[in-house]
CHARMM-style PDB file with segment names, atoms N, HN, CA, C and O in Angstrom:
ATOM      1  N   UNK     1      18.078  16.807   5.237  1.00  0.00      PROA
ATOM      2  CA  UNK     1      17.586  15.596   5.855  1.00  0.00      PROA
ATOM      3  C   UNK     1      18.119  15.549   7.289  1.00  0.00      PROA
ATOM      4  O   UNK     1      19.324  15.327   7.398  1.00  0.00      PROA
ATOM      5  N   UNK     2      17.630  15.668   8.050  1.00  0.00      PROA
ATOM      6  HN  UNK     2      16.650  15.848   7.961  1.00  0.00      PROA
ATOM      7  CA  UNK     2      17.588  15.443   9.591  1.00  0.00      PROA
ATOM      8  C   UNK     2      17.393  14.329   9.841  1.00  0.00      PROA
ATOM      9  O   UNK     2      16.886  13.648   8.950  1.00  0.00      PROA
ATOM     10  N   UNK     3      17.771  13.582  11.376  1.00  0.00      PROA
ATOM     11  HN  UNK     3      18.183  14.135  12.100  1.00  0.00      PROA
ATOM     12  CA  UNK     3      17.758  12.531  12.035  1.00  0.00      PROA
ATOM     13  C   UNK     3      16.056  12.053  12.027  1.00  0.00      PROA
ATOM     14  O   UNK     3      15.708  10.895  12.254  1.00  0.00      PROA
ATOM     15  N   UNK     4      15.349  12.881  11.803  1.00  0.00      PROA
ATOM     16  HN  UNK     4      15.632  13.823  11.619  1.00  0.00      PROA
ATOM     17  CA  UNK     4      13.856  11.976  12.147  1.00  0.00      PROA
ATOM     18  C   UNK     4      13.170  11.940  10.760  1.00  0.00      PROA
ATOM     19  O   UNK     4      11.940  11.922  10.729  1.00  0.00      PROA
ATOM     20  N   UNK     5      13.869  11.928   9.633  1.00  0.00      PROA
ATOM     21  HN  UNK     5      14.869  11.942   9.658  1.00  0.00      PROA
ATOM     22  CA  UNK     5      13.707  11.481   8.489  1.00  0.00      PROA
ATOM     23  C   UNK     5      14.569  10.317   8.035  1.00  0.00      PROA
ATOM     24  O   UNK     5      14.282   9.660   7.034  1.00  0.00      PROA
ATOM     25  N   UNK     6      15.666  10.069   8.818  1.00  0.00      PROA
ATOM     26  HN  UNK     6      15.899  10.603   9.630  1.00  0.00      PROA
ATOM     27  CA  UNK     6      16.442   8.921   8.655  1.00  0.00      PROA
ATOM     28  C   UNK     6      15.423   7.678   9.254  1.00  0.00      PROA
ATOM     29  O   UNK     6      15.254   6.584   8.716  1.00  0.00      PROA
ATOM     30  N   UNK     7      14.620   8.299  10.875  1.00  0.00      PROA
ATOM     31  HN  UNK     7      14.757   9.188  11.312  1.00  0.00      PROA
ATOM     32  CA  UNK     7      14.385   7.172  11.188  1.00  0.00      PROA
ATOM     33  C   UNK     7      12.435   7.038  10.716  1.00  0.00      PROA
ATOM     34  O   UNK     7      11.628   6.255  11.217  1.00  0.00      PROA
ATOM     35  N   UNK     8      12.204   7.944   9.777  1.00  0.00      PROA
ATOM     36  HN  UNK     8      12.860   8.580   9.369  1.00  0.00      PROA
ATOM     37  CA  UNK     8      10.792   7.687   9.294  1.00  0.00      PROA
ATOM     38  C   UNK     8      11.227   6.900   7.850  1.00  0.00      PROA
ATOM     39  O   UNK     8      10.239   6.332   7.384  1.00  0.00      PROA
ATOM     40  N   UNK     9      12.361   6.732   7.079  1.00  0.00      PROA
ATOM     41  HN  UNK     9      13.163   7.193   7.458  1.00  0.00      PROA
ATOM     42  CA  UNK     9      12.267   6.310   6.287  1.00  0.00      PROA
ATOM     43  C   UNK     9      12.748   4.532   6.486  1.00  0.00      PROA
ATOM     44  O   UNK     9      12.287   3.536   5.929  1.00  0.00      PROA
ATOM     45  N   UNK    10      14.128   4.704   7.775  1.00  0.00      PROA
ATOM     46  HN  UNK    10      14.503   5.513   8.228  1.00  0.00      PROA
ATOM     47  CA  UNK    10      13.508   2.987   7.989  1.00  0.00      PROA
ATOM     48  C   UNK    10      12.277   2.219   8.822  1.00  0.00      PROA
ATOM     49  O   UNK    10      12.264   1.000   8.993  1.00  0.00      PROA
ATOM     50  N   UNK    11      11.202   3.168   9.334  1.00  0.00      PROA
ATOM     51  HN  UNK    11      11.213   4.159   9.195  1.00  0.00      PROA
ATOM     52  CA  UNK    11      10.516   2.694   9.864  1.00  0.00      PROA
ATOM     53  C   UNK    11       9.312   2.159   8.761  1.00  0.00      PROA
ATOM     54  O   UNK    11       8.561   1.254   9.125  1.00  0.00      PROA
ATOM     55  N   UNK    12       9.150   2.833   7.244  1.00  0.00      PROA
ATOM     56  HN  UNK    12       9.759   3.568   6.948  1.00  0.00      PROA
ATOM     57  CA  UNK    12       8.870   3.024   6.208  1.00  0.00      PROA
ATOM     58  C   UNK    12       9.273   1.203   5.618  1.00  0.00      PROA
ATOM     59  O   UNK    12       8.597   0.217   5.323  1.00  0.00      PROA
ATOM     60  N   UNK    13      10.093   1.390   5.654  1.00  0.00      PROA
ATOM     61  HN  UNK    13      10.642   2.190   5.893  1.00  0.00      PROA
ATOM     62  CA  UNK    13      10.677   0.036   4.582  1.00  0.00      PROA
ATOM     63  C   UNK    13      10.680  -0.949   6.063  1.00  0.00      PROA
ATOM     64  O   UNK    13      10.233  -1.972   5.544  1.00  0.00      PROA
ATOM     65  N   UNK    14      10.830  -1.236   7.176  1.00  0.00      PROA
ATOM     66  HN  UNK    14      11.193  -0.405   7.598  1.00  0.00      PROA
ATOM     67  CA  UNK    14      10.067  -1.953   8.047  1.00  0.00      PROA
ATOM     68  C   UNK    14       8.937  -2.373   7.757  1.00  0.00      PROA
ATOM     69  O   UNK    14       8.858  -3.595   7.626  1.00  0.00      PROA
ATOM     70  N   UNK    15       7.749  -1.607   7.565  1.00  0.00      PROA
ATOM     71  HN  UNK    15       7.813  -0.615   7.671  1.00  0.00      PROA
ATOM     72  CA  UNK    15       6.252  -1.364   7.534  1.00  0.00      PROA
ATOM     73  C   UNK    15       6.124  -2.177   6.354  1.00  0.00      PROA
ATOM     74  O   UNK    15       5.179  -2.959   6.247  1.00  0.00      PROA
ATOM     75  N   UNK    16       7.138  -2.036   5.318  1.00  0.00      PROA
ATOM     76  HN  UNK    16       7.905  -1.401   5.405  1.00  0.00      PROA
ATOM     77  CA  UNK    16       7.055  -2.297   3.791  1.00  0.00      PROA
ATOM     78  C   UNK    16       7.189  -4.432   3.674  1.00  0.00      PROA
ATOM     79  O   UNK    16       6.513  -5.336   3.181  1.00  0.00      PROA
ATOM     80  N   UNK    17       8.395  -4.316   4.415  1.00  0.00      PROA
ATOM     81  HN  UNK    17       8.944  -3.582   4.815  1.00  0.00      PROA
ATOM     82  CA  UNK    17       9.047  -5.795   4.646  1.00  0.00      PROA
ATOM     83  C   UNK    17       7.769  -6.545   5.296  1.00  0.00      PROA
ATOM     84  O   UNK    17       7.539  -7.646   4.795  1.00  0.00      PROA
ATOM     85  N   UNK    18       6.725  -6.042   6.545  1.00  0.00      PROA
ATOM     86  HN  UNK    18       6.912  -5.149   6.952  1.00  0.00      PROA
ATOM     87  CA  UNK    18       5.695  -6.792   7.170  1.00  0.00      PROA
ATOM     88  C   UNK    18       4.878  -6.736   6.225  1.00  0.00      PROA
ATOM     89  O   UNK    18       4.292  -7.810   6.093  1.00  0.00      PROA
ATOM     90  N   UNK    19       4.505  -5.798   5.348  1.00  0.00      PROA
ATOM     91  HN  UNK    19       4.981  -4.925   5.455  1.00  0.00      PROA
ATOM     92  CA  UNK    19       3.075  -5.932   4.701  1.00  0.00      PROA
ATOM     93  C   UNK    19       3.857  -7.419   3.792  1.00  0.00      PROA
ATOM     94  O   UNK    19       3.545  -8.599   3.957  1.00  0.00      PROA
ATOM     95  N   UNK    20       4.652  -7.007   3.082  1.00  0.00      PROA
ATOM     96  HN  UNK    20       4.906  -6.049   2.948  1.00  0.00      PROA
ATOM     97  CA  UNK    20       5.299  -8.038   1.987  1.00  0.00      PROA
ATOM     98  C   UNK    20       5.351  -9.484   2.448  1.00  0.00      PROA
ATOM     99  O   UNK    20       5.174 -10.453   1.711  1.00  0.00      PROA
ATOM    100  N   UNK    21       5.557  -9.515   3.475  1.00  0.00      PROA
ATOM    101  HN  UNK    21       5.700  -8.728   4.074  1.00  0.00      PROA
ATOM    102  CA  UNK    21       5.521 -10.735   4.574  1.00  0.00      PROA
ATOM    103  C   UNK    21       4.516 -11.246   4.667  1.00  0.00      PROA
ATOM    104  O   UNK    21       4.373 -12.384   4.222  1.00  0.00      PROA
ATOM    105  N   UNK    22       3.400 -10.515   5.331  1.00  0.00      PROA
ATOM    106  HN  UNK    22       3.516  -9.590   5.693  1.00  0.00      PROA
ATOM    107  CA  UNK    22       2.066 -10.903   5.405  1.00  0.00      PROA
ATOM    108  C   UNK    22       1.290 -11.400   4.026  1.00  0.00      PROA
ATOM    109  O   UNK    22       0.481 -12.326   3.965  1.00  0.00      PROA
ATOM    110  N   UNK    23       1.678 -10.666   3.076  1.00  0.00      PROA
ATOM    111  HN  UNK    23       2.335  -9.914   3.126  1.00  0.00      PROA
ATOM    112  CA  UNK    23       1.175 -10.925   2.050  1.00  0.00      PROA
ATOM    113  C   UNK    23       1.634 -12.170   1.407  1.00  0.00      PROA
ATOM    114  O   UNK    23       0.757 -12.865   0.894  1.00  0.00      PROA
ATOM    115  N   UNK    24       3.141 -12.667   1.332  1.00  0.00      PROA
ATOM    116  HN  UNK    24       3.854 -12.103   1.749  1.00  0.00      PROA
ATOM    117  CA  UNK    24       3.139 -13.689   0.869  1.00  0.00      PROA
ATOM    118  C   UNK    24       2.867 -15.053   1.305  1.00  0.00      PROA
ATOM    119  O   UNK    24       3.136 -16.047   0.631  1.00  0.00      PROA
ATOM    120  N   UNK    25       2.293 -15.066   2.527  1.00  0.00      PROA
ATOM    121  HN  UNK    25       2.075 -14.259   3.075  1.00  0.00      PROA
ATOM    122  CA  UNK    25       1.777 -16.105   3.595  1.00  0.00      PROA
ATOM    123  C   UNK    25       0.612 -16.490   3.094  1.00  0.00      PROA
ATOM    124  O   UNK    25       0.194 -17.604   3.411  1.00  0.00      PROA
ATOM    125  N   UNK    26       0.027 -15.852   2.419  1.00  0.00      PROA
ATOM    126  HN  UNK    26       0.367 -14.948   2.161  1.00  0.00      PROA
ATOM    127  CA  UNK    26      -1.600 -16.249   1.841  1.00  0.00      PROA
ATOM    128  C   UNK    26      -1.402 -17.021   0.424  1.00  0.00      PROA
ATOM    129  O   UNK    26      -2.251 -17.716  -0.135  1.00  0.00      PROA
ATOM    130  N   UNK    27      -0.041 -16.730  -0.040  1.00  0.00      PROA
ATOM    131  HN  UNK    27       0.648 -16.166   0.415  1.00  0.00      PROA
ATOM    132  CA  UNK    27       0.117 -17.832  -1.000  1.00  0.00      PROA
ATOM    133  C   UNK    27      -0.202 -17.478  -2.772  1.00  0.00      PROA
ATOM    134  O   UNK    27      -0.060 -18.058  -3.848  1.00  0.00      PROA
ATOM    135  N   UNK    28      -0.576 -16.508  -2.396  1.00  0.00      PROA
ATOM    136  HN  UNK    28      -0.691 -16.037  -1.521  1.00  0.00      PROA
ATOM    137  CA  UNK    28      -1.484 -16.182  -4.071  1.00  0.00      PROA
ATOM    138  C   UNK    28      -0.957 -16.159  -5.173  1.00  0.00      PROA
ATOM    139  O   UNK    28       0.209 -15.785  -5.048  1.00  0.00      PROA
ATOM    140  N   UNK    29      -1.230 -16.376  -6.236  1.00  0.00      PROA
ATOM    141  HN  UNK    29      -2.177 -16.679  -6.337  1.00  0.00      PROA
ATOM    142  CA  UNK    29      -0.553 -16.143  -7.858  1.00  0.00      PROA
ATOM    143  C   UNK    29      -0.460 -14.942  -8.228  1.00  0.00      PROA
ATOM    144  O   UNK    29      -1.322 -14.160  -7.829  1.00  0.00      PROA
ATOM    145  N   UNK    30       0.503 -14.514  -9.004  1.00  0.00      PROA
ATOM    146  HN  UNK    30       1.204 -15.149  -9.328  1.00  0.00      PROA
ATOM    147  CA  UNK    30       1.129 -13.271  -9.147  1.00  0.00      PROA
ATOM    148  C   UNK    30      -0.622 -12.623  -9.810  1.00  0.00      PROA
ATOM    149  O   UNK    30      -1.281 -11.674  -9.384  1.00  0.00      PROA
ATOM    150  N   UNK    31      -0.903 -13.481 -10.837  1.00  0.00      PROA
ATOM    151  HN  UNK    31      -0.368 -14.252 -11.183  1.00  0.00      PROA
ATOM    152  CA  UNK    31      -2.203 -12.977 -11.371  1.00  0.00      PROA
ATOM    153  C   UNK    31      -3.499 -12.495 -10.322  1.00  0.00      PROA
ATOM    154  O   UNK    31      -4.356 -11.640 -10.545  1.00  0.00      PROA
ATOM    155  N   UNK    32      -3.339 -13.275  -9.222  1.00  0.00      PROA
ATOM    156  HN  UNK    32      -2.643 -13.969  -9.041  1.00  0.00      PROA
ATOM    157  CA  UNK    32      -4.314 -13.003  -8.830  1.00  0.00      PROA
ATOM    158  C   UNK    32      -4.081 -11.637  -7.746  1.00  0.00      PROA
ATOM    159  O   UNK    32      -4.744 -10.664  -7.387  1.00  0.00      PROA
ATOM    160  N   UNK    33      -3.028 -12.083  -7.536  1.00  0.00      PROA
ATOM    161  HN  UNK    33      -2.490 -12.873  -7.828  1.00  0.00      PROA
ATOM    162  CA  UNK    33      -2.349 -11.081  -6.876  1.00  0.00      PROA
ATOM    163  C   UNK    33      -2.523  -9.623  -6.966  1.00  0.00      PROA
ATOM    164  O   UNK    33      -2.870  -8.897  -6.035  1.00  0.00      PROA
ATOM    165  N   UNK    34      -2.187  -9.173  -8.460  1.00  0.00      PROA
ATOM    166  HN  UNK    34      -1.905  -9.763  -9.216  1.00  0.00      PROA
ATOM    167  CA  UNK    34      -2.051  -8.084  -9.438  1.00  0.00      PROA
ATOM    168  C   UNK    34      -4.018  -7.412  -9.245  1.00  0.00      PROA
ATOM    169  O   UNK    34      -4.560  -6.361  -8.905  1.00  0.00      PROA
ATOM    170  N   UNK    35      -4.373  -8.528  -9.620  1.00  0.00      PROA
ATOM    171  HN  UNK    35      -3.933  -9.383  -9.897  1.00  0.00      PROA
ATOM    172  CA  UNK    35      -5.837  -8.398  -9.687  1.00  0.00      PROA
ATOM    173  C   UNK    35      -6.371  -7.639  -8.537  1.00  0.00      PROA
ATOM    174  O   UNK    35      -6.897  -6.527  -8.488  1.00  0.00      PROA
ATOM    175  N   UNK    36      -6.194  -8.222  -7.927  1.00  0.00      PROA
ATOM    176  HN  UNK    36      -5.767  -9.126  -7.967  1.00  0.00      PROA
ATOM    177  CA  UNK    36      -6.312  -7.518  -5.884  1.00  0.00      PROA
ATOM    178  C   UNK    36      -5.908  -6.435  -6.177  1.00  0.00      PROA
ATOM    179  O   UNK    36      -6.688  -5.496  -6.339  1.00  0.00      PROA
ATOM    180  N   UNK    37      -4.958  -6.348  -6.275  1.00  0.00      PROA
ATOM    181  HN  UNK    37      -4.325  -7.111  -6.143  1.00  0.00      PROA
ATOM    182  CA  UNK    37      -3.986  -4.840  -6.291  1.00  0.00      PROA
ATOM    183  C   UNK    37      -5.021  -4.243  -7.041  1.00  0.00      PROA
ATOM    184  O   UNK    37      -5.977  -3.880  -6.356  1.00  0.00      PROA
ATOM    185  N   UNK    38      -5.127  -3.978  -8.617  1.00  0.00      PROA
ATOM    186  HN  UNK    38      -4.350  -4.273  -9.173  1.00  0.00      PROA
ATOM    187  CA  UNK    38      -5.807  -3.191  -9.394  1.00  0.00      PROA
ATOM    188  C   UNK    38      -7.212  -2.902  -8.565  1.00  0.00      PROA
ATOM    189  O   UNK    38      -7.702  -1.773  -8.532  1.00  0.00      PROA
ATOM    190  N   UNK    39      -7.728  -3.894  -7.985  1.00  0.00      PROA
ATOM    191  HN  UNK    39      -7.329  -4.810  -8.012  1.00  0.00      PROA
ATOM    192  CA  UNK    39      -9.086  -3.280  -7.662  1.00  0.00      PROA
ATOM    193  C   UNK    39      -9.075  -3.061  -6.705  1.00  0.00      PROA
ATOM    194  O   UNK    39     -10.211  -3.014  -6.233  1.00  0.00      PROA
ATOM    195  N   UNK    40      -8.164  -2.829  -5.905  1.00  0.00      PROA
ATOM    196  HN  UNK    40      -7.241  -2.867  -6.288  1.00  0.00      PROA
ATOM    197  CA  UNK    40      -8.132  -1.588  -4.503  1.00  0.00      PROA
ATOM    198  C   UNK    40      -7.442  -0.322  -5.035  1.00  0.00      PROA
ATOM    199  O   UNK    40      -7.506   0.733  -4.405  1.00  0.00      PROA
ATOM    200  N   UNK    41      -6.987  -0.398  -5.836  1.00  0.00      PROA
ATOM    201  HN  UNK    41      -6.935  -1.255  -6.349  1.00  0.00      PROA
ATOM    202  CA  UNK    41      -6.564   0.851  -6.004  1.00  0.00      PROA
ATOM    203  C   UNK    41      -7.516   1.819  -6.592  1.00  0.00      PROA
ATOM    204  O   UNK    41      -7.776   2.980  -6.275  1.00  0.00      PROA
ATOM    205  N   UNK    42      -8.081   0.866  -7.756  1.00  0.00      PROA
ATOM    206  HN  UNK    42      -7.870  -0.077  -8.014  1.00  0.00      PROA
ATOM    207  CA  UNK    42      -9.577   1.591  -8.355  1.00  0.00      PROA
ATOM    208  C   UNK    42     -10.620   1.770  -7.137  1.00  0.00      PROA
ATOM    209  O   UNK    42     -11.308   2.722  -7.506  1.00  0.00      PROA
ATOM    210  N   UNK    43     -11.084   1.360  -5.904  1.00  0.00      PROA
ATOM    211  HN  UNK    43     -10.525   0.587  -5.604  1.00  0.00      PROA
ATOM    212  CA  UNK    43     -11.740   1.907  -5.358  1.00  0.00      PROA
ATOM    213  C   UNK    43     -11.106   2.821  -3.816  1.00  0.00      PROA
ATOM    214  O   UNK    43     -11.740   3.233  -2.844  1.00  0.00      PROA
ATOM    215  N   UNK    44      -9.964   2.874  -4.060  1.00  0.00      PROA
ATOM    216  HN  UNK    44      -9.449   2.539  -4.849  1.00  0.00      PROA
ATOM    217  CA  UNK    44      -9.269   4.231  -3.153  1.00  0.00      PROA
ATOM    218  C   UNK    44      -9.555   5.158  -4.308  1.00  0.00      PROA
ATOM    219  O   UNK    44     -10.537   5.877  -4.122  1.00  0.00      PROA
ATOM    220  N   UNK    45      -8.955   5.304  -5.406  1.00  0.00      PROA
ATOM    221  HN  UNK    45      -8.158   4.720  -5.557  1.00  0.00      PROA
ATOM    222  CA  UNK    45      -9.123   6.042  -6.618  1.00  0.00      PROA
ATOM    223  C   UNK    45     -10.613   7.187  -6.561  1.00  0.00      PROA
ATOM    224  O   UNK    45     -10.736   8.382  -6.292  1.00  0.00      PROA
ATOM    225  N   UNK    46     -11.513   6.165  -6.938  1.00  0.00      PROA
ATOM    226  HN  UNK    46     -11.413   5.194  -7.156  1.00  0.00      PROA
ATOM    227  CA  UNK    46     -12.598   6.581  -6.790  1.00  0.00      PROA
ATOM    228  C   UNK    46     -12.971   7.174  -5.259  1.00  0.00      PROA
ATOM    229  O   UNK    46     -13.293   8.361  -5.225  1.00  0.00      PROA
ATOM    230  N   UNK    47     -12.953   6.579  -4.249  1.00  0.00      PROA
ATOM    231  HN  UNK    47     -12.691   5.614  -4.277  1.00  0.00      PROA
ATOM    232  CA  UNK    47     -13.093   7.379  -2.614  1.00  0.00      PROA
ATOM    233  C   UNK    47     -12.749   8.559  -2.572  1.00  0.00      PROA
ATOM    234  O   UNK    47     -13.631   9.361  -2.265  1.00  0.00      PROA
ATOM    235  N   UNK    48     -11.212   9.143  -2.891  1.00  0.00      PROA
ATOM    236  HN  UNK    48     -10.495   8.491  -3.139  1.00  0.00      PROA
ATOM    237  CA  UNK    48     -10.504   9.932  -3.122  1.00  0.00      PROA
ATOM    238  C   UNK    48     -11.097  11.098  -4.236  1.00  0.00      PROA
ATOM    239  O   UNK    48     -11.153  12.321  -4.099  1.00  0.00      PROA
ATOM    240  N   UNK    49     -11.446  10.383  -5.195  1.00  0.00      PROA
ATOM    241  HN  UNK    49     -11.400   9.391  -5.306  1.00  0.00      PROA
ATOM    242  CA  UNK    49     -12.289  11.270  -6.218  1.00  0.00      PROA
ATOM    243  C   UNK    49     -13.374  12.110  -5.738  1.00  0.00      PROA
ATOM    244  O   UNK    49     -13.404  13.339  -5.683  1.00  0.00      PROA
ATOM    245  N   UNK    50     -14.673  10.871  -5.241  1.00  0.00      PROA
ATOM    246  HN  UNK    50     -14.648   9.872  -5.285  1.00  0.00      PROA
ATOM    247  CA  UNK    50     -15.345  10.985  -4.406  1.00  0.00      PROA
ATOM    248  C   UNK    50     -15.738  12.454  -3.479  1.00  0.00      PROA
ATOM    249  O   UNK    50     -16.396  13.475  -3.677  1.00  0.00      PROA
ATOM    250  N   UNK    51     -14.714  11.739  -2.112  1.00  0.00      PROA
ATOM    251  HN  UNK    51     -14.179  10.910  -1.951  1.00  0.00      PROA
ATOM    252  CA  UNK    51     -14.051  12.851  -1.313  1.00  0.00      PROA
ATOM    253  C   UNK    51     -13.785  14.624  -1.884  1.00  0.00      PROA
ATOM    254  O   UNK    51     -14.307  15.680  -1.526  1.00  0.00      PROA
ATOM    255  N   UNK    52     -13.048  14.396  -2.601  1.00  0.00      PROA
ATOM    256  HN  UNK    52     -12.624  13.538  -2.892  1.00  0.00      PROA
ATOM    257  CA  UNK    52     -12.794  16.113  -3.409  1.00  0.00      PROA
ATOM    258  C   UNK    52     -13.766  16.584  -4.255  1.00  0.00      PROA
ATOM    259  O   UNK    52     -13.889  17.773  -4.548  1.00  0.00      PROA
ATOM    260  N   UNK    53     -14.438  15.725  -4.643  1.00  0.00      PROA
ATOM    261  HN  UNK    53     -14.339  14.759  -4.404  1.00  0.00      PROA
ATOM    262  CA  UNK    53     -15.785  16.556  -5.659  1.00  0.00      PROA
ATOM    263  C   UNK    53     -16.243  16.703  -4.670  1.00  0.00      PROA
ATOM    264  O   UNK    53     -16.116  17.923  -4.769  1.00  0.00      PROA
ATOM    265  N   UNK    54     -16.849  16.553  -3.407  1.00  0.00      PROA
ATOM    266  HN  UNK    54     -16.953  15.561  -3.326  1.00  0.00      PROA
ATOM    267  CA  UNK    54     -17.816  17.005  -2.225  1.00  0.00      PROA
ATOM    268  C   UNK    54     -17.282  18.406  -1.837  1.00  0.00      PROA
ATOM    269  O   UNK    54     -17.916  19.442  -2.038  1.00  0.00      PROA
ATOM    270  N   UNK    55     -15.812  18.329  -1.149  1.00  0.00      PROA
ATOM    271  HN  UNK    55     -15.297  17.487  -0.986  1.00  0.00      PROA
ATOM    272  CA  UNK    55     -15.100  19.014  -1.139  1.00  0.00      PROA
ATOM    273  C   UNK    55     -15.074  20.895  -1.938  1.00  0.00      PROA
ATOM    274  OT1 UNK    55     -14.074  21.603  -1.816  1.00  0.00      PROA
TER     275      UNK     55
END
């Protein structure tokens, strides 16, 4: 581990703290929350899938 992995991994958990930030400003219920989550991930999932069967 070198010096520019020290500073990609706190720039990492920086990045991490704003999204988390931003996100809890909108206020949402854990449920609904979760929900969001699951269905972006299912359609990166699929993009990604997508993407490599062309591939």
């Amino acid at each position: 581990m070198n010096q520019f992995d020290i500073v990609q991994i706190i720039a990492l958990v920086g990045w991490l703290i704003l999204a988390v930030g931003a996100f809890a400003s909108y206020g949402l219920s854990w449920k609904t929350s979760l929900r969001h989550m699951l269905i972006w991930a299912v359609i990166i999932t699929g993009l990604m899938l997508l993407v490599s069967a062309i591939q």
